[in-house]
GUBAMAR-156974 format. One line per field, with one value per residue (C-alpha): x, z, y; residue number from 1. Coordinates in steps of 0.2 Angstrom, whole numbers, plus 2048, in hexadecimal, padded with zeros to 3 digits. Each point is the difference from the previous one (the first is absolute). Example, Ala and Ser with C-alpha at 12.3 -4.5 7.8 and 13.67 -1.06 7.14 Angstrom:
east 83E 806
up 827 7FD
north 7EA 811
num 1 2
! end
This chain:
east D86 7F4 7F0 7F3 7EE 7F5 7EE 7F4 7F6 7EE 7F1 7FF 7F1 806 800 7EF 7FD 80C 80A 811 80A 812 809 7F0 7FE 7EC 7FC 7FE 7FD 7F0 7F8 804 813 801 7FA 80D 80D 7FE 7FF 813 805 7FA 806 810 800 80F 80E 80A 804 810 7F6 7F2 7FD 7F0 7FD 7FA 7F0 7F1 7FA 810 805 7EE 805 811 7FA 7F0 80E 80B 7F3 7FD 811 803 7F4 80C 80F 804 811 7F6 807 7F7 7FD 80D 7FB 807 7FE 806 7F1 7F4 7F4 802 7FD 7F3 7FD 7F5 7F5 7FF 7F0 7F6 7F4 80A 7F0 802 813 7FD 7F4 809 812 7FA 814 809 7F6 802 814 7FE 7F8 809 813 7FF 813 7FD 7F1 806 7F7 804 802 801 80A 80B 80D 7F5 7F7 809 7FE 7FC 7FF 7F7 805 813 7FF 7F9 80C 80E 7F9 7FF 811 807 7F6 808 80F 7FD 7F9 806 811 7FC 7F5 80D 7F8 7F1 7EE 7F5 7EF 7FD 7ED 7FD 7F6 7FB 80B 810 7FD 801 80F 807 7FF 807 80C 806 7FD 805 7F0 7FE 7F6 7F5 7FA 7FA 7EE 807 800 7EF 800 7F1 7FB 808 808 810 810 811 811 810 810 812 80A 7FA 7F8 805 807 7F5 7ED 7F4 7ED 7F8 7EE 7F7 7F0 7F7 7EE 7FC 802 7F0 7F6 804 807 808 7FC 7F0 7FD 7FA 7EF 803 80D 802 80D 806 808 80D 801 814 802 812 7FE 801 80E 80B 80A 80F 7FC 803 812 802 806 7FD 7F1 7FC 7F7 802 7EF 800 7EF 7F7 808 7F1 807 7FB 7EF 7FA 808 7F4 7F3 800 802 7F1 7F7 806 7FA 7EF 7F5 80B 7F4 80E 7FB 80F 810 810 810 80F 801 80A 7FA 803 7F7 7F4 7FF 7FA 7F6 7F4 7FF 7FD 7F1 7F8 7F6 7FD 7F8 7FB 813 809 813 809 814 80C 810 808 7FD 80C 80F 812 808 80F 80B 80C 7FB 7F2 7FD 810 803 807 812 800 7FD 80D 80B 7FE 7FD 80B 7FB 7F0 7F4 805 7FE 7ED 7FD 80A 7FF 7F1 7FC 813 7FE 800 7FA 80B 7F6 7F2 7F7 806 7F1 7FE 7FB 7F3 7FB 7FC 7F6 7F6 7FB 7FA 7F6 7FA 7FC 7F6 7F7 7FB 7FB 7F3 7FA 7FB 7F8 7F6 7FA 807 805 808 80F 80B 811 80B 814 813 809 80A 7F1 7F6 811 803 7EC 800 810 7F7 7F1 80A 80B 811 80B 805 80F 7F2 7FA 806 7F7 7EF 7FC 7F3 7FC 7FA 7EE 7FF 7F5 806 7F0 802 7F3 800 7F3 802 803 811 803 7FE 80D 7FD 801 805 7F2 808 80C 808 7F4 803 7F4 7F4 810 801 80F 7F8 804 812 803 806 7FF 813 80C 803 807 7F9
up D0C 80C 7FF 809 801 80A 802 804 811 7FE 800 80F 809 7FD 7ED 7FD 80B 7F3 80F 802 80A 7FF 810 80C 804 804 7ED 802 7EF 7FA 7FE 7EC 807 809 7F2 7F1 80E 7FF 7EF 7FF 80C 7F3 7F2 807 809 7F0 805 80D 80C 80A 80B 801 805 807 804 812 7FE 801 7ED 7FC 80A 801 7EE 803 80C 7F4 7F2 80C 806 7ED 7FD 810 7FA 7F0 808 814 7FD 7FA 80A 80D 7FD 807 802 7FA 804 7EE 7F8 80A 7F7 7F8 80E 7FD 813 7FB 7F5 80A 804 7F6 7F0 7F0 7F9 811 7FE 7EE 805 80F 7FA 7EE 7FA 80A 7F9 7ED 803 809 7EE 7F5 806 810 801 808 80A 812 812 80F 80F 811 80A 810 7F4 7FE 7EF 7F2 7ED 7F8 7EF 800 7F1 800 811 7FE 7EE 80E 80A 7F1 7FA 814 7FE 7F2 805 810 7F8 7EE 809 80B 7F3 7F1 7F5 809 7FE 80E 802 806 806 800 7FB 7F1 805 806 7EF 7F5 808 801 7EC 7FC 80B 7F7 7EE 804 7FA 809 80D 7F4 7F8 811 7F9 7F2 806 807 80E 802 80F 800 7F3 7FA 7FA 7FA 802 7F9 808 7FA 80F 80C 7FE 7F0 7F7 7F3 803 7F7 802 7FC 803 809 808 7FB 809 7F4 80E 806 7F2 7FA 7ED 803 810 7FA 7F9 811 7FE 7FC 7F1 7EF 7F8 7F6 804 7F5 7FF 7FD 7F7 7FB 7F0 803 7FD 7F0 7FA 801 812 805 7F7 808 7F0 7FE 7F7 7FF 7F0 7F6 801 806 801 814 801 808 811 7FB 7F8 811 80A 7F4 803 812 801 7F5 80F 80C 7F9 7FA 80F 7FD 7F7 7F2 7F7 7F5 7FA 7F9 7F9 7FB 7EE 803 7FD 811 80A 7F2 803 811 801 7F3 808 812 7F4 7FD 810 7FA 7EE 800 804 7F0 7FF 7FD 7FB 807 7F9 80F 80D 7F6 806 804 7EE 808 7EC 7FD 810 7F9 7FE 80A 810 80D 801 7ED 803 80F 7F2 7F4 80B 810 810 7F9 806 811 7FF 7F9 810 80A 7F8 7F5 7FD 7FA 7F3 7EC 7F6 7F2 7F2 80B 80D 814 80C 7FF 7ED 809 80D 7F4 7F4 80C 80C 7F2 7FA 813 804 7EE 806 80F 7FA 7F4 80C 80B 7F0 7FB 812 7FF 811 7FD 7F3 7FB 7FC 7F9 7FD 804 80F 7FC 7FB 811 80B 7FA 801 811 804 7F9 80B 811 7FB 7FC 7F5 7F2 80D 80B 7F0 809 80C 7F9 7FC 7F0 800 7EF 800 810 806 807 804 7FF 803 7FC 80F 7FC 7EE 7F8 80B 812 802 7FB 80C 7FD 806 7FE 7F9 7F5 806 7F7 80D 7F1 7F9 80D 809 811 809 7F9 7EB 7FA 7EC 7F8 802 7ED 7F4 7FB
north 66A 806 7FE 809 7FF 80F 7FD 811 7F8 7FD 80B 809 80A 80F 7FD 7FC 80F 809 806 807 7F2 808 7F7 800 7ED 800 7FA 7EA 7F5 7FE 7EE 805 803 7F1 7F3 80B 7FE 7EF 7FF 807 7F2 7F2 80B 802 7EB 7FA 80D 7FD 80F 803 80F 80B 80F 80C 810 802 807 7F3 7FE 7FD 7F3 7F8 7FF 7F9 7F4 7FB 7FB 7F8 7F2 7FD 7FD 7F9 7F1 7FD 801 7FC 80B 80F 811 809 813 80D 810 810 811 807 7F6 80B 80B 811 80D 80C 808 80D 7F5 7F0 7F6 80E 7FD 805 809 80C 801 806 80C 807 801 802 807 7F4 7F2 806 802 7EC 7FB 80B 804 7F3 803 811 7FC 808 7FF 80B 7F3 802 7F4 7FB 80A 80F 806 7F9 7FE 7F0 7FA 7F0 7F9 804 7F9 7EF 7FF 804 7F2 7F1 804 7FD 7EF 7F9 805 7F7 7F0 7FC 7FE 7F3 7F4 801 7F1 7FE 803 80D 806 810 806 813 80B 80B 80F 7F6 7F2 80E 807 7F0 7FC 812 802 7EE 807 811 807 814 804 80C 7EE 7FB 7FB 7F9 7F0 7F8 7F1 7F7 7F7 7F1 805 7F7 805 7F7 80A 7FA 805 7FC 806 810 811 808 7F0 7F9 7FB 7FA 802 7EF 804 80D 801 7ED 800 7EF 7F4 80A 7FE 811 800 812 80E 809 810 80C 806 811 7FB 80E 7FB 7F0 7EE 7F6 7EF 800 7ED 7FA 7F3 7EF 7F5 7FD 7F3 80E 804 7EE 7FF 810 808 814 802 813 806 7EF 7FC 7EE 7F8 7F8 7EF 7F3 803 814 7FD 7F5 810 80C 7F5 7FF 812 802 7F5 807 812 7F9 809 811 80D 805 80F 802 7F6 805 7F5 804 7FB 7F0 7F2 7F7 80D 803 7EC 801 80E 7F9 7EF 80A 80A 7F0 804 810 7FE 812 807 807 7FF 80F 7FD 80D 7FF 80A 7F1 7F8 7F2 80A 7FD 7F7 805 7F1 7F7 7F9 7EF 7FB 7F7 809 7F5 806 814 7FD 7F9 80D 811 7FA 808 808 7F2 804 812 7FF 7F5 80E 812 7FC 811 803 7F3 805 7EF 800 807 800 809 805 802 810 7FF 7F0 80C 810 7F6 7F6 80B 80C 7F2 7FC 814 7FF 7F0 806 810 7FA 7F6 80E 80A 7F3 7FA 7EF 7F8 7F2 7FD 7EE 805 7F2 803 7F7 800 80D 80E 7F9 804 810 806 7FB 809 810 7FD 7FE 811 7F5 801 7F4 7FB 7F6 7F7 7EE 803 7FB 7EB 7FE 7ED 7FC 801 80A 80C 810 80F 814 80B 814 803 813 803 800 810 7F6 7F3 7EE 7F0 7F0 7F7 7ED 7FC 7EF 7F4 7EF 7F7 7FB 7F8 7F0 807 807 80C 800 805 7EF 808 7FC 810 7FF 80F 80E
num 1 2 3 4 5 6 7 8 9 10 11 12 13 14 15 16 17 18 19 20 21 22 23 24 25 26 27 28 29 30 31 32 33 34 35 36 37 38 39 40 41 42 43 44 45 46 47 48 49 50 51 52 53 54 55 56 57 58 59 60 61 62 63 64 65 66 67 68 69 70 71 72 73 74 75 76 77 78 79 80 81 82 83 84 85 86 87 88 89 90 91 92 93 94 95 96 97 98 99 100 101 102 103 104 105 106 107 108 109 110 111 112 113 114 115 116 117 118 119 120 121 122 123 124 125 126 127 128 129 130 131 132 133 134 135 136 137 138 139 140 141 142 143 144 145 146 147 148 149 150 151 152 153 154 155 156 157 158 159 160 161 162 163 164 165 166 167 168 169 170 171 172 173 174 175 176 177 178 179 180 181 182 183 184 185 186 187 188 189 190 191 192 193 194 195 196 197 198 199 200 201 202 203 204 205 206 207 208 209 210 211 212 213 214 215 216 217 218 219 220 221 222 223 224 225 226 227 228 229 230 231 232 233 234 235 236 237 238 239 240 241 242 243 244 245 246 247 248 249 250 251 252 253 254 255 256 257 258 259 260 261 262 263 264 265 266 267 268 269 270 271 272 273 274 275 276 277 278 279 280 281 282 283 284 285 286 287 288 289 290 291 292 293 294 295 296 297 298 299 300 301 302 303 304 305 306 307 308 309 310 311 312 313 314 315 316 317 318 319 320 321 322 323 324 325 326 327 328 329 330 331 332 333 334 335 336 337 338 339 340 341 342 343 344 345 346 347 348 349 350 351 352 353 354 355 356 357 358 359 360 361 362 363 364 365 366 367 368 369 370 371 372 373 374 375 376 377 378 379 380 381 382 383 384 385 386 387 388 389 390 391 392 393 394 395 396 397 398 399 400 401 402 403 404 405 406 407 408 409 410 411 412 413 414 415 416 417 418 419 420 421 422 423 424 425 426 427 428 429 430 431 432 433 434 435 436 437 438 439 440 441 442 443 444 445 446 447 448 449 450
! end
């Protein structure tokens, strides 16, 4: 496995001025930027790195440099940043170095297609080759897959950081997942920002997204909601451990309660979550989840919890309750075609994932869309590994065939928010943070069954 991590650099000038960067390099780290740069380093000090690598423009590789010294002072051997063109920014020549309010108001359509269809998003540029058409986000998708195709090759096995930007980050974990360039602002980076990639081999061969976008190394539980926010956030929680997740043996809708492991998990969700303003909860109607969310709701004595039967665990048929050498025993092969071809997997006398998938995201889309009716900002919804996966393949636009994609630590934390109503898209915010859990930056939770 190869294990990367890629940090957003620190605040810049041009974001407190809330000011297009693109690749102009005038922007330099704030004092803010500096201290969260270095709070990456120490956050970062127990993994070993076999290279580093920085965009060229300054607030990048300030960052980079910032992270290095911290690491530096934990380890002699630490790597010293390279540079690389393919992590530079997202190139927006026509909007560069300008405020976004005036960009808004002065190229009103182009900024609309930018939010809404940023796939098609096209400028006019005039250059040493003459005019030419460019499509921002296509191009800088182009760019990320040339890097890992680039870099993965050469650190098979080994762990990197990469320090970009917002634009490039975003590209960067798509291009990995596959997720489209239409879902471009699906994704959120934060300023210093953290994210944990998983790869198996190169581009195209499996990955796995540990973690996206922890800021709690900065004091931050989760990125904030931006001033001007409508819609509603999820808090999407994965149960805490049972006794049947630590044998690894296929749970699915047997309804096995939290072992002690899981309730101390709950628990510290539930602190971890106490200074949240939660306006709403919703369970599936297991007991483990349902389990979990209450002890999370012991902050919140005011919270009722709803039960939704649609957020239920994949029934996994006659899977359940057996170990994984006994279902290779008795269904041989099929074992390794759910970790494989999940989405072409029928559970004996039990449910494929598109069954998972039609179920839950009706139960999500209702969720959300009571939230907006009645106001409510801010929503905990506890489920299974399975329902968490497949929900946050239908907020990326993936299909069921990415659902191994996606890492759901018991007890973790992943947030969705619908900025514009269920008819804008949503973006995932953060996601499977386990930080509160002990483990650091890294999700140390047991893989476990289903």
């Amino acid at each position: 496995m190869t294990r990367v991590i890629i940090v957003r650099h620190g605040q810049s000038s041009y974001n407190t001025e809330r000011r297009i960067q693109g690749r102009t390099d005038v922007s330099r780290l704030t004092e803010k930027g500096c201290t969260d740069a270095s709070k990456v380093g120490k956050a970062l000090s127990n993994i070993l790195f076999s290279a580093i690598y920085s965009s060229p423009l300054q607030r990048a590789k300030k960052t980079a440099d910032i992270i290095c010294s911290e690491l530096a002072i934990h380890s002699p051997q630490s790597a010293v940043p390279q540079i690389s063109d393919k992590l530079i920014e997202i190139d927006l020549p026509l909007w560069a170095e300008m405020l976004s309010a005036d960009v808004k108001q002065k190229f009103f359509e182009d900024y609309r297609t930018w939010k809404e269809r940023p796939h098609e998003l096209r400028m006019l540029v005039n250059d040493a080759e003459g005019t030419r058409e460019h499509f921002p986000v296509l191009a800088v998708y182009k760019q990320a897959q040339q890097f890992w195709q680039e870099v993965l090759s050469r650190h098979q096995g080994e762990t990197i950081l990469i320090v970009g930007h917002n634009g490039i980050n975003r590209a960067l974990i798509s291009t990995a997942l596959g997720i489209p360039p239409s879902r471009y602002h699906c994704l959120q980076q934060s300023n210093c920002g953290i994210t944990v990639l998983n790869f198996a081999g190169g581009l195209g061969e499996p990955v796995q997204l540990e973690s996206m976008n922890q800021t709690q190394h900065m004091g931050e539980i989760f990125p904030s909601l931006r001033p001007n926010h409508q819609g509603v956030r999820l808090l999407l929680v994965r149960h805490g451990e049972t006794e049947w997740n630590r044998q690894t043996r296929f749970q699915g809708q047997i309804d096995v309660p939290l072992n002690d492991h899981g309730r101390q998990q709950a628990q510290k969700a539930g602190e971890f979550l106490q200074e949240v303003a939660i306006d709403f909860a919703v369970s599936s109607s297991m007991l483990r989840p349902q389990e979990t969310a209450e002890l999370i709701l012991r902050h919140h004595p005011s919270v009722n919890l709803e039960l939704q039967d649609g957020l239920r665990e994949i029934s996994h048929g006659l899977w359940e309750g057996k170990l994984e050498k006994e279902i290779e025993q008795e269904f041989p092969g099929e074992l390794q075609r759910w970790r494989t071809e999940p989405a072409a997997v029928q559970m004996p006398e039990g449910e494929n994932l598109q069954q998972v998938w039609e179920r839950s995201v009706a139960a999500w889309q209702e969720i959300v869309q009571a939230a907006l009716t009645n106001q409510l900002k801010t929503g905990l919804v506890v489920a299974h590994d399975a329902t968490n996966k497949t929900l946050l393949c239908h907020v990326l636009g993936l299909s069921t065939e990415n659902f191994w994609h996606f890492r759901q630590g018991n007890g973790a934390v992943s947030v969705i928010d619908y900025p514009s109503g269920l008819n804008g898209l949503p973006v995932l915010q953060a996601m499977n943070i386990t930080t509160h859990l002990g483990g650091g930056v890294l999700d140390k939770t047991a893989a476990g069954a289903l």
